[in-house]
Gaussian input, Z-matrix of N, CA and C with variables (Angstrom, degrees):
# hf/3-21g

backbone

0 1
 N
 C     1     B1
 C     2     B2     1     A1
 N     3     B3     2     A2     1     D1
 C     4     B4     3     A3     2     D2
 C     5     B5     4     A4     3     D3
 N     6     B6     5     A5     4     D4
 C     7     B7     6     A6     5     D5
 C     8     B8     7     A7     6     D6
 N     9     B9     8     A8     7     D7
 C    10    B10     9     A9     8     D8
 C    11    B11    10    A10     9     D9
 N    12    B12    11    A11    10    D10
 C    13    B13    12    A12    11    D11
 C    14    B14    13    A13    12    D12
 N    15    B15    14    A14    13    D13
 C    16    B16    15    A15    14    D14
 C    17    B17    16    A16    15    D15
 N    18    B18    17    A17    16    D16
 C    19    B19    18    A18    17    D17
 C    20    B20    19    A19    18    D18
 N    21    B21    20    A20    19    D19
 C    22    B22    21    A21    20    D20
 C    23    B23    22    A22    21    D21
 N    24    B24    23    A23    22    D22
 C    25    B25    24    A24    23    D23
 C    26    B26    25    A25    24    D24
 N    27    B27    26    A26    25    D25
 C    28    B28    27    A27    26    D26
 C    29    B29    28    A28    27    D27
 N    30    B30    29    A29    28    D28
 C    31    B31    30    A30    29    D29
 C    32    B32    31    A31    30    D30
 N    33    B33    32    A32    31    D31
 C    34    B34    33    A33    32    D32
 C    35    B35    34    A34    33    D33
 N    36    B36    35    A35    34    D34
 C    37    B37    36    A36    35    D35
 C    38    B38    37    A37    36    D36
 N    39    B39    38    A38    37    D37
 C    40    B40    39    A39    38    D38
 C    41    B41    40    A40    39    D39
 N    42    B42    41    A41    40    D40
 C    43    B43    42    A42    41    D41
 C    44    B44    43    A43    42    D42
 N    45    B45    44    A44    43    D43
 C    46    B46    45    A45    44    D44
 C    47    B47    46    A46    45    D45
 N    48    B48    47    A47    46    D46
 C    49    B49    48    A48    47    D47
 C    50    B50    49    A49    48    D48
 N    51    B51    50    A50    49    D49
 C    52    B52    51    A51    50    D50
 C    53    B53    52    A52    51    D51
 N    54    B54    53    A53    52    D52
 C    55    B55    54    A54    53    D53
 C    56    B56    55    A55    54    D54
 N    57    B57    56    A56    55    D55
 C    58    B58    57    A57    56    D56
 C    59    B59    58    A58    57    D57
 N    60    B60    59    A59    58    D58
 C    61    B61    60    A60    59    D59
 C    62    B62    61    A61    60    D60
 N    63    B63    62    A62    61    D61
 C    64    B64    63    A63    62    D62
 C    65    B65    64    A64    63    D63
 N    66    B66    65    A65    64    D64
 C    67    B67    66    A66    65    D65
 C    68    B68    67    A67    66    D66
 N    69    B69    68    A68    67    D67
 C    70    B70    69    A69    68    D68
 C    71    B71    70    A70    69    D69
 N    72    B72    71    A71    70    D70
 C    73    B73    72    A72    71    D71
 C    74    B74    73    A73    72    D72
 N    75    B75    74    A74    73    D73
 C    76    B76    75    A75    74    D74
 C    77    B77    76    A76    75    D75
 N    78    B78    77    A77    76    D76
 C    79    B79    78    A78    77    D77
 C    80    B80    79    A79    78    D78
 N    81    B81    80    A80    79    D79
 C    82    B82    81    A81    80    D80
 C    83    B83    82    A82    81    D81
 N    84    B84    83    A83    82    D82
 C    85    B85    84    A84    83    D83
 C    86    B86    85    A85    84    D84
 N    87    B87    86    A86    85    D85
 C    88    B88    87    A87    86    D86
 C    89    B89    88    A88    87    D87
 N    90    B90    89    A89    88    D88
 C    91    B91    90    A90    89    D89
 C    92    B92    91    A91    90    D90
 N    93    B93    92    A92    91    D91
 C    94    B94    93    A93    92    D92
 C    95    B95    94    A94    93    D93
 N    96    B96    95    A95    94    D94
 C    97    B97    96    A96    95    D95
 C    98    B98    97    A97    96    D96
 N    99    B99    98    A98    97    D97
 C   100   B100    99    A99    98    D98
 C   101   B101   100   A100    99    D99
 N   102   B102   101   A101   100   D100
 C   103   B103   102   A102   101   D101
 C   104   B104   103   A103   102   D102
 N   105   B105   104   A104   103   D103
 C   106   B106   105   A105   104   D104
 C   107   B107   106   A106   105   D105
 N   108   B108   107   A107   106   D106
 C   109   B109   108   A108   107   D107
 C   110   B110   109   A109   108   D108
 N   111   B111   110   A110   109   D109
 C   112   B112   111   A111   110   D110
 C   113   B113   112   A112   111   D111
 N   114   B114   113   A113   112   D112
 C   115   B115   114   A114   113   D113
 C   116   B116   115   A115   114   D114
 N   117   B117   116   A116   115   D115
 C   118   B118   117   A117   116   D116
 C   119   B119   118   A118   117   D117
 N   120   B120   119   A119   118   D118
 C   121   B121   120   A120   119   D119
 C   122   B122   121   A121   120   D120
 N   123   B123   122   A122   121   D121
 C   124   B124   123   A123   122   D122
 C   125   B125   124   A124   123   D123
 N   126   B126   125   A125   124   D124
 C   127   B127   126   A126   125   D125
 C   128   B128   127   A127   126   D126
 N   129   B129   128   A128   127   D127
 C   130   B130   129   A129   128   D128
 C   131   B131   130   A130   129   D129
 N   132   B132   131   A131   130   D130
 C   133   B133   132   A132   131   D131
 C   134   B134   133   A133   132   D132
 N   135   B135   134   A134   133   D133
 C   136   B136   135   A135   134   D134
 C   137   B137   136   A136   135   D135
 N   138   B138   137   A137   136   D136
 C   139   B139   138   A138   137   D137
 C   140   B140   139   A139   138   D138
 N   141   B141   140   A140   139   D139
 C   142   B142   141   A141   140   D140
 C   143   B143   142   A142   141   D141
 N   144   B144   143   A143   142   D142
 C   145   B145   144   A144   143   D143
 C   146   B146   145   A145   144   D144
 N   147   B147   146   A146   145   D145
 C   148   B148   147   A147   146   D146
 C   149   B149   148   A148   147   D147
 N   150   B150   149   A149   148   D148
 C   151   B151   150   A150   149   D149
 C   152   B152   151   A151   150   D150
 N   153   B153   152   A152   151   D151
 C   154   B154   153   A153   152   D152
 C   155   B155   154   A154   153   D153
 N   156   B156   155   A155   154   D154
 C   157   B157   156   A156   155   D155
 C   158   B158   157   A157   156   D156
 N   159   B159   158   A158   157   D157
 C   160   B160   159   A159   158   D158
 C   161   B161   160   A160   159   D159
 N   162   B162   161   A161   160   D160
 C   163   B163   162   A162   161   D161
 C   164   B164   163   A163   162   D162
 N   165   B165   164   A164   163   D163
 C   166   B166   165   A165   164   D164
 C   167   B167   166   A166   165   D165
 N   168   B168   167   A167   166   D166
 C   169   B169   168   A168   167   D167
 C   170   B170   169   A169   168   D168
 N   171   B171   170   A170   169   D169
 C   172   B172   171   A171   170   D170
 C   173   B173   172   A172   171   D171
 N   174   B174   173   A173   172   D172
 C   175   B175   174   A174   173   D173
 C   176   B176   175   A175   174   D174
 N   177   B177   176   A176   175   D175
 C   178   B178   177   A177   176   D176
 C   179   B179   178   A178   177   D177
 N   180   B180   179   A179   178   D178
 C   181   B181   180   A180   179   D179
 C   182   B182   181   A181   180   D180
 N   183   B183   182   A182   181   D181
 C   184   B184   183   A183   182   D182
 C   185   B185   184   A184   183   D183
 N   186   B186   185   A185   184   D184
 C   187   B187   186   A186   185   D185
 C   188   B188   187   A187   186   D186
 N   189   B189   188   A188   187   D187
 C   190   B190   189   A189   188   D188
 C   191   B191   190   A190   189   D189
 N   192   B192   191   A191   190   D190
 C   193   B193   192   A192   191   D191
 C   194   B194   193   A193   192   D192
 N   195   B195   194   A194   193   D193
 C   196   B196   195   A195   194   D194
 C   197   B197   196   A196   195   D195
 N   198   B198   197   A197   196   D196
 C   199   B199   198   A198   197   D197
 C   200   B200   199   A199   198   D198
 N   201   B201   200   A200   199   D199
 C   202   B202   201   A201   200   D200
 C   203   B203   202   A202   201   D201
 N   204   B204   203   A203   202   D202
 C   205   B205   204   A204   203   D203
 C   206   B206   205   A205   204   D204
 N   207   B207   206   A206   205   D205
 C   208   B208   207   A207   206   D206
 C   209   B209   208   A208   207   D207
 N   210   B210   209   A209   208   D208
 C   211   B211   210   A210   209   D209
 C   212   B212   211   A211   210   D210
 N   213   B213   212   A212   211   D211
 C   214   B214   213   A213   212   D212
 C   215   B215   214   A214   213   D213
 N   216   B216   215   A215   214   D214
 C   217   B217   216   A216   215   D215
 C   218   B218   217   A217   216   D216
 N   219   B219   218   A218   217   D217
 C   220   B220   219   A219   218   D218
 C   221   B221   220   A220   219   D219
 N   222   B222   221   A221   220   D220
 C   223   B223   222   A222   221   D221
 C   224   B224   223   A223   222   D222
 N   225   B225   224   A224   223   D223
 C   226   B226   225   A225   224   D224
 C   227   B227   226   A226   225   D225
 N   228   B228   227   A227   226   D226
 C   229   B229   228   A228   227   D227
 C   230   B230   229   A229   228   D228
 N   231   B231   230   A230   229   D229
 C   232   B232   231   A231   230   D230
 C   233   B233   232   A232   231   D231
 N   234   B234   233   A233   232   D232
 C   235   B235   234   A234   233   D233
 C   236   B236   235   A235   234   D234
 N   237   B237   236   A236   235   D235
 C   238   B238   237   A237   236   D236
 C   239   B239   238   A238   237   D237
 N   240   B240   239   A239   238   D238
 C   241   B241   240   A240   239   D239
 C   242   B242   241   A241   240   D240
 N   243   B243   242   A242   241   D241
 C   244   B244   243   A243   242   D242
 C   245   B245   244   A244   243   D243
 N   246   B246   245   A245   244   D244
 C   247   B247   246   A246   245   D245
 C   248   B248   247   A247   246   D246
 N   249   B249   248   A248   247   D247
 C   250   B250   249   A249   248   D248
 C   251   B251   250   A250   249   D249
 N   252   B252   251   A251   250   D250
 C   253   B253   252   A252   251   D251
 C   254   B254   253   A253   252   D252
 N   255   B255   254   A254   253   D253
 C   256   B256   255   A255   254   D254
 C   257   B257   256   A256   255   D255
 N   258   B258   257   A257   256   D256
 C   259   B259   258   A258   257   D257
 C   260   B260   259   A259   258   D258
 N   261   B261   260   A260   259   D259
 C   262   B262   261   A261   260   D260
 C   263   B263   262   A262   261   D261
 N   264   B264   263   A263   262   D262
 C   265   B265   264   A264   263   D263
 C   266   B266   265   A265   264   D264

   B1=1.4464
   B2=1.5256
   B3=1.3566
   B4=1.8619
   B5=1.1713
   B6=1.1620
   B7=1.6059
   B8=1.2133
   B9=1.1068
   B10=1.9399
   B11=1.6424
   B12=1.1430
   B13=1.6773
   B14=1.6255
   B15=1.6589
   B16=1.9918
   B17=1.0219
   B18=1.7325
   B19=1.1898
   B20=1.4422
   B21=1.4619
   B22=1.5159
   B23=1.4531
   B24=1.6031
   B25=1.3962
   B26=1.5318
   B27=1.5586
   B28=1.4669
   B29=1.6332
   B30=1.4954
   B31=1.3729
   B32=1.5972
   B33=1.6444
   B34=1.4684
   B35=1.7283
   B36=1.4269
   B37=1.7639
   B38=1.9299
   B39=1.2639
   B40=1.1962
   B41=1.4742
   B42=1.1753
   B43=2.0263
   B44=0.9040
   B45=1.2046
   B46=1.7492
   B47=1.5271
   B48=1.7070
   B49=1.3759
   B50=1.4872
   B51=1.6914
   B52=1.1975
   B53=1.4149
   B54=1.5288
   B55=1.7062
   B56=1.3663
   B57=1.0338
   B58=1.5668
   B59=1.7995
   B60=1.7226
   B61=1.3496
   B62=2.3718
   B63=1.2136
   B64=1.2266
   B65=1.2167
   B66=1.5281
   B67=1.5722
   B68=1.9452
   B69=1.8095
   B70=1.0508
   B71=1.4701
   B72=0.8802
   B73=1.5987
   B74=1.4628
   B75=1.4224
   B76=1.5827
   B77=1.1420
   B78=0.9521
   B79=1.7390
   B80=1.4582
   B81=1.0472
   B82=1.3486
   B83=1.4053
   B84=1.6254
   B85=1.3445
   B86=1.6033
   B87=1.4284
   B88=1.3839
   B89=1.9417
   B90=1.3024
   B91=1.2507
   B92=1.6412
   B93=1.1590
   B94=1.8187
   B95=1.5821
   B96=0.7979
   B97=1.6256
   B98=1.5386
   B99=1.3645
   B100=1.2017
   B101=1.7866
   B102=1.0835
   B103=1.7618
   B104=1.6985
   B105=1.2896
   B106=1.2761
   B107=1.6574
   B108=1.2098
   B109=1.6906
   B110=1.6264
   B111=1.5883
   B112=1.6025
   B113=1.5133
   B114=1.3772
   B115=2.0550
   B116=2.2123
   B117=1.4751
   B118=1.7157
   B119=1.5060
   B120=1.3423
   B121=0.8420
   B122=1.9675
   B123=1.2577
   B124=1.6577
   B125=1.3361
   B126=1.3798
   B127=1.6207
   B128=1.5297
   B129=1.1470
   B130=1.1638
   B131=1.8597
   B132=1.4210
   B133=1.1354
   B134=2.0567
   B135=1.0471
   B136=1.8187
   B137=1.3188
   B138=1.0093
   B139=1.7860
   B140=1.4621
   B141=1.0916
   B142=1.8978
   B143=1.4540
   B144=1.4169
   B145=1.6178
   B146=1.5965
   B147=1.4421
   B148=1.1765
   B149=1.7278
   B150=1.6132
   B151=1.9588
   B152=1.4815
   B153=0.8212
   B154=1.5493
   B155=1.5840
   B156=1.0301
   B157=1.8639
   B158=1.8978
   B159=1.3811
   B160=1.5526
   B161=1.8288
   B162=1.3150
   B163=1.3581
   B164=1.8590
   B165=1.3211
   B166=1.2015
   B167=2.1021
   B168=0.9462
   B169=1.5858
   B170=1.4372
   B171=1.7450
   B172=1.2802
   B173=1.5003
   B174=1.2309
   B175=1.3170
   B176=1.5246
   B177=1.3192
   B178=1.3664
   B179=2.2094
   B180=1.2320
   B181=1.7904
   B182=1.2022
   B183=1.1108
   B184=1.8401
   B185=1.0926
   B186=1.2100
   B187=1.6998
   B188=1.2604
   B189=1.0593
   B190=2.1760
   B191=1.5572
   B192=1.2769
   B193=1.3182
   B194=1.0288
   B195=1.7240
   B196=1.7186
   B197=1.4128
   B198=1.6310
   B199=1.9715
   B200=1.6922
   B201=1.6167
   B202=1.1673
   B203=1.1878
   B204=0.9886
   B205=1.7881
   B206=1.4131
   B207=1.5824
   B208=1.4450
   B209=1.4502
   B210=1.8185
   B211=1.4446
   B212=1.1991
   B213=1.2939
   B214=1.3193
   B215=1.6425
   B216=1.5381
   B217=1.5207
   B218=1.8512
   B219=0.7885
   B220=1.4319
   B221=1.4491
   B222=1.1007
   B223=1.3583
   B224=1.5113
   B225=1.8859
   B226=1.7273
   B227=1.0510
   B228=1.2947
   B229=1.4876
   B230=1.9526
   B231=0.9333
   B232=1.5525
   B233=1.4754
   B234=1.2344
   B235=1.7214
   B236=1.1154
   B237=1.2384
   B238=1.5859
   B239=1.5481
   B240=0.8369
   B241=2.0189
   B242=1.5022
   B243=1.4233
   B244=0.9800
   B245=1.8419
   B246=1.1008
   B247=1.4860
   B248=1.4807
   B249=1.7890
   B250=1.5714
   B251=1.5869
   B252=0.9861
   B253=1.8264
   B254=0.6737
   B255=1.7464
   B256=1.3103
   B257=1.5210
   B258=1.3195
   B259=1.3987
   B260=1.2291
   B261=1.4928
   B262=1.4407
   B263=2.1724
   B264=1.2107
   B265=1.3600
   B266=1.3654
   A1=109.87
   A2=98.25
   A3=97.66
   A4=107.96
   A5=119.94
   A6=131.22
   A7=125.31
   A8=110.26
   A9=127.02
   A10=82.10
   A11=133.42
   A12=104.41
   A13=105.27
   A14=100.16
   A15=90.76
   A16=136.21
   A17=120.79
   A18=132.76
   A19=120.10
   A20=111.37
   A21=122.76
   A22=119.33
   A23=101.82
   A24=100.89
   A25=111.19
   A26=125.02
   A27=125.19
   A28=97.89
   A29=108.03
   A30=94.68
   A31=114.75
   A32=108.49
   A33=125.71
   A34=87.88
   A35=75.62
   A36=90.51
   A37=112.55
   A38=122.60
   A39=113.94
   A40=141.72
   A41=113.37
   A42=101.19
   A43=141.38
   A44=139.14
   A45=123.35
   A46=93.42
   A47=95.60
   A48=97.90
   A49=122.04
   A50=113.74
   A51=100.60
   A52=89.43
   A53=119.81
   A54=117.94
   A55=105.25
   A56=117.80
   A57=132.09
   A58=107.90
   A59=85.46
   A60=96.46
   A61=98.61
   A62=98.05
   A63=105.53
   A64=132.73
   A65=111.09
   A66=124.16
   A67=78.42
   A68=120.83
   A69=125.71
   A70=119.28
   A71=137.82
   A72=128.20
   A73=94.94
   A74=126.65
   A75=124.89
   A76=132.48
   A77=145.23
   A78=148.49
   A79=107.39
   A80=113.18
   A81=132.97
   A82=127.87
   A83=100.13
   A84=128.99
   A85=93.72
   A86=121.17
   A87=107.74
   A88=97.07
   A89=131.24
   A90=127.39
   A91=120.76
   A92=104.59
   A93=107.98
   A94=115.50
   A95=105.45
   A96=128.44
   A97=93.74
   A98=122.57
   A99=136.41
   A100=89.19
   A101=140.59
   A102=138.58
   A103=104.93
   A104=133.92
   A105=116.94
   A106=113.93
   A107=89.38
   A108=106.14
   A109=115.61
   A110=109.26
   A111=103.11
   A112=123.82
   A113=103.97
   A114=94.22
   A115=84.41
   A116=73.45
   A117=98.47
   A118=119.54
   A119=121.40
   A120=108.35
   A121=136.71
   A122=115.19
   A123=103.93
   A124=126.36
   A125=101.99
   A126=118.04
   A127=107.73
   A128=132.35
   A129=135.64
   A130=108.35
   A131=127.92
   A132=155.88
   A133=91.53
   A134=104.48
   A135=117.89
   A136=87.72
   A137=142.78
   A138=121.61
   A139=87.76
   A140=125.39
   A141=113.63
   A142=102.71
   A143=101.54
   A144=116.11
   A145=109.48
   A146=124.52
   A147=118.20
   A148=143.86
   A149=82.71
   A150=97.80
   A151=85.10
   A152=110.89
   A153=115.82
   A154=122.53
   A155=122.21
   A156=141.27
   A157=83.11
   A158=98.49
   A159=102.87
   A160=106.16
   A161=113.06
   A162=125.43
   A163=106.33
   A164=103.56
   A165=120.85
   A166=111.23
   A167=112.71
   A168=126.53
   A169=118.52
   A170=91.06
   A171=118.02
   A172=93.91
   A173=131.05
   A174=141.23
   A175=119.62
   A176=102.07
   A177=97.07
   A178=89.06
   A179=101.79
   A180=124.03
   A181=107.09
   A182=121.58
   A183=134.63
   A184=102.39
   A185=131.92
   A186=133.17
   A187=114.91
   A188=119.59
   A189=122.63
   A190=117.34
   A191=110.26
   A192=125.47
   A193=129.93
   A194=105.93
   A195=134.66
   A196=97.28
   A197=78.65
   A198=100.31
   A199=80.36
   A200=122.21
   A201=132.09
   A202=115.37
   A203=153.02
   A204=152.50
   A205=123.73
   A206=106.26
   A207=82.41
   A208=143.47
   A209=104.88
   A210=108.90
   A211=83.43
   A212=168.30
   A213=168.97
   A214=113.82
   A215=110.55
   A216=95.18
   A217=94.24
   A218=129.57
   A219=142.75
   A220=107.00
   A221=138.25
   A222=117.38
   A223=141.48
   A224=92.94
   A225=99.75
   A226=111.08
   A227=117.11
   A228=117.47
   A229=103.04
   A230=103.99
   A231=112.77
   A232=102.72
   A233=117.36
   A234=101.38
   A235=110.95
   A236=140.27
   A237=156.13
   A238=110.30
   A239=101.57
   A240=114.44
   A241=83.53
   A242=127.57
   A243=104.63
   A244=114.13
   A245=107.36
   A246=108.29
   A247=143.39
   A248=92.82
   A249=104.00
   A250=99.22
   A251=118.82
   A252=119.47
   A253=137.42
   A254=93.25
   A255=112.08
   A256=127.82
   A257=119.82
   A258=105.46
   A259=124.40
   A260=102.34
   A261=134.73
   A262=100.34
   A263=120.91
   A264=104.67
   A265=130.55
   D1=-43.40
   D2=177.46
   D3=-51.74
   D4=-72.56
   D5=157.07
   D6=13.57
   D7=-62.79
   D8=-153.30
   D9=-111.58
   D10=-32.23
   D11=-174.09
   D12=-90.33
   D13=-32.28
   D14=140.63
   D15=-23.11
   D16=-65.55
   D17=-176.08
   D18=-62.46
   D19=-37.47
   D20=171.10
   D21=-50.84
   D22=-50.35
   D23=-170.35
   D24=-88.92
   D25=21.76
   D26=170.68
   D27=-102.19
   D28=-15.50
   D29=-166.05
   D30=-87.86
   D31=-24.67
   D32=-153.76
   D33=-90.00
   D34=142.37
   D35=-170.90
   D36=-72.09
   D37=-57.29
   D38=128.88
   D39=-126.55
   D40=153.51
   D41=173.01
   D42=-17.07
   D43=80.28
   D44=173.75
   D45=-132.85
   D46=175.43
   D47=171.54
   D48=-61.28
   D49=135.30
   D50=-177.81
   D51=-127.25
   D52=-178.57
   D53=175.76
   D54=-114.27
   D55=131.04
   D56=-179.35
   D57=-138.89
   D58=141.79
   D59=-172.30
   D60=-123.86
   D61=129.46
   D62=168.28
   D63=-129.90
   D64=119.57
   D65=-134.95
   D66=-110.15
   D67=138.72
   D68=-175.33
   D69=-139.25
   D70=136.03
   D71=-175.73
   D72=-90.54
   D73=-22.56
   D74=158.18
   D75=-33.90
   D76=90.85
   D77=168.04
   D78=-53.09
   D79=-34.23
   D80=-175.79
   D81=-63.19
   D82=-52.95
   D83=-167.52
   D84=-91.65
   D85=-44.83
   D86=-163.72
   D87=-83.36
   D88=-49.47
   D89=162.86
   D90=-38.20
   D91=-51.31
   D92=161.94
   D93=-50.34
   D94=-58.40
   D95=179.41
   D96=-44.83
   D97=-89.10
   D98=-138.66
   D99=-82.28
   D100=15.70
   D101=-176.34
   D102=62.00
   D103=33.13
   D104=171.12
   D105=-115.61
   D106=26.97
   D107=-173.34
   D108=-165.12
   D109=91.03
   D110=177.78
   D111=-57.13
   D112=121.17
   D113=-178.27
   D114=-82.04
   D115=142.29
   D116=160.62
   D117=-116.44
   D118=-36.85
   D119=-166.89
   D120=-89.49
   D121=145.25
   D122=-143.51
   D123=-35.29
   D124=-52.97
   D125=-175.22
   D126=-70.03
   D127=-29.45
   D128=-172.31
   D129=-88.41
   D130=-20.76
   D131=161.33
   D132=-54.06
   D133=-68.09
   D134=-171.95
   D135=-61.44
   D136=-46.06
   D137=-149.42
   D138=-93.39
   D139=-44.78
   D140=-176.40
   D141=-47.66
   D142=-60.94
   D143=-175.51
   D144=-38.35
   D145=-57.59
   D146=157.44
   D147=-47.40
   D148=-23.54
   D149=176.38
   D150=-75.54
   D151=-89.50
   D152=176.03
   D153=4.80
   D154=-32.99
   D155=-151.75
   D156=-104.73
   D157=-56.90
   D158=-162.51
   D159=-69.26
   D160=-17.65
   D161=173.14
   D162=-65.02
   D163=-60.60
   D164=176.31
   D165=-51.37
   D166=-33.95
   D167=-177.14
   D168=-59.97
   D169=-48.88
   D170=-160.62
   D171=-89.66
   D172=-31.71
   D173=-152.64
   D174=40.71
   D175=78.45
   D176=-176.23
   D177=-175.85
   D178=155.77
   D179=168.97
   D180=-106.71
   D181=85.41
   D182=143.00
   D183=-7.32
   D184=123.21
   D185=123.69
   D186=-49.55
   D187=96.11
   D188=149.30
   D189=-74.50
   D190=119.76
   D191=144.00
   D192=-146.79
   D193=160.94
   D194=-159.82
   D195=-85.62
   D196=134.80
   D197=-171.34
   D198=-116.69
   D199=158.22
   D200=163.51
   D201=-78.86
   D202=111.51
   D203=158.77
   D204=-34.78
   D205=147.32
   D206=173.34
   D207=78.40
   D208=-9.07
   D209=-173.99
   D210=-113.25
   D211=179.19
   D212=15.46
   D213=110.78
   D214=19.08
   D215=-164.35
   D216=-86.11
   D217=135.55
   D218=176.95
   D219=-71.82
   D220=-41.09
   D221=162.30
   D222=-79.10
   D223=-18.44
   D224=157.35
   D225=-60.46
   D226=-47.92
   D227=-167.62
   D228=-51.81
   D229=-79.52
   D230=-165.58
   D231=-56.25
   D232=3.67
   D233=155.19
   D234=-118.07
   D235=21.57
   D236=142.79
   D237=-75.57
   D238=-39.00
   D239=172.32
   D240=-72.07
   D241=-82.31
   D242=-134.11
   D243=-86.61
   D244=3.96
   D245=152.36
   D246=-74.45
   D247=-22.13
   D248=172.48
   D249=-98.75
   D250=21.67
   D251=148.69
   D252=-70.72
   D253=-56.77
   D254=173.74
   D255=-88.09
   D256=-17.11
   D257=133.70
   D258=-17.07
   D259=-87.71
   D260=-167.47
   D261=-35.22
   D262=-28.95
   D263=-146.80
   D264=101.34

């Protein structure tokens, strides 16, 4: 997620509010995200904190929502590929 709202804000010519929607197979991330789920734990505390920064950049609150995994959605899929790539190197 850091990532891609990274990517947004290299692309946009300048800052303003823009509307963005982020679709997640995370329960986690989108419940974290959206306040219906306190993150506690440290590292995961830092990466919100950082979503957070990139919220502030962009000037604007993302919509998050939960996509189901695993069923045929073609764009979960290809960002499941393309995260275990980039893992990978």
């Amino acid at each position: 997620v850091v990532r891609a709202l990274e990517e947004v804000y290299e692309r946009i010519e300048k800052p303003e509010a823009v509307n963005i929607t982020i679709k997640s197979d995370s329960q986690l991330l989108v419940k974290g995200m959206n306040g219906e789920h306190k993150i506690q734990a440290p590292k995961l505390v830092q990466l919100k904190a950082r979503i957070e920064r990139m919220h502030m950049k962009l000037r604007t609150e993302p919509e998050y929502i939960w996509v189901r995994a695993h069923v045929g959605n073609k764009m979960n899929e290809l960002a499941d590929f393309l995260a275990v790539k980039s893992m990978a190197g």
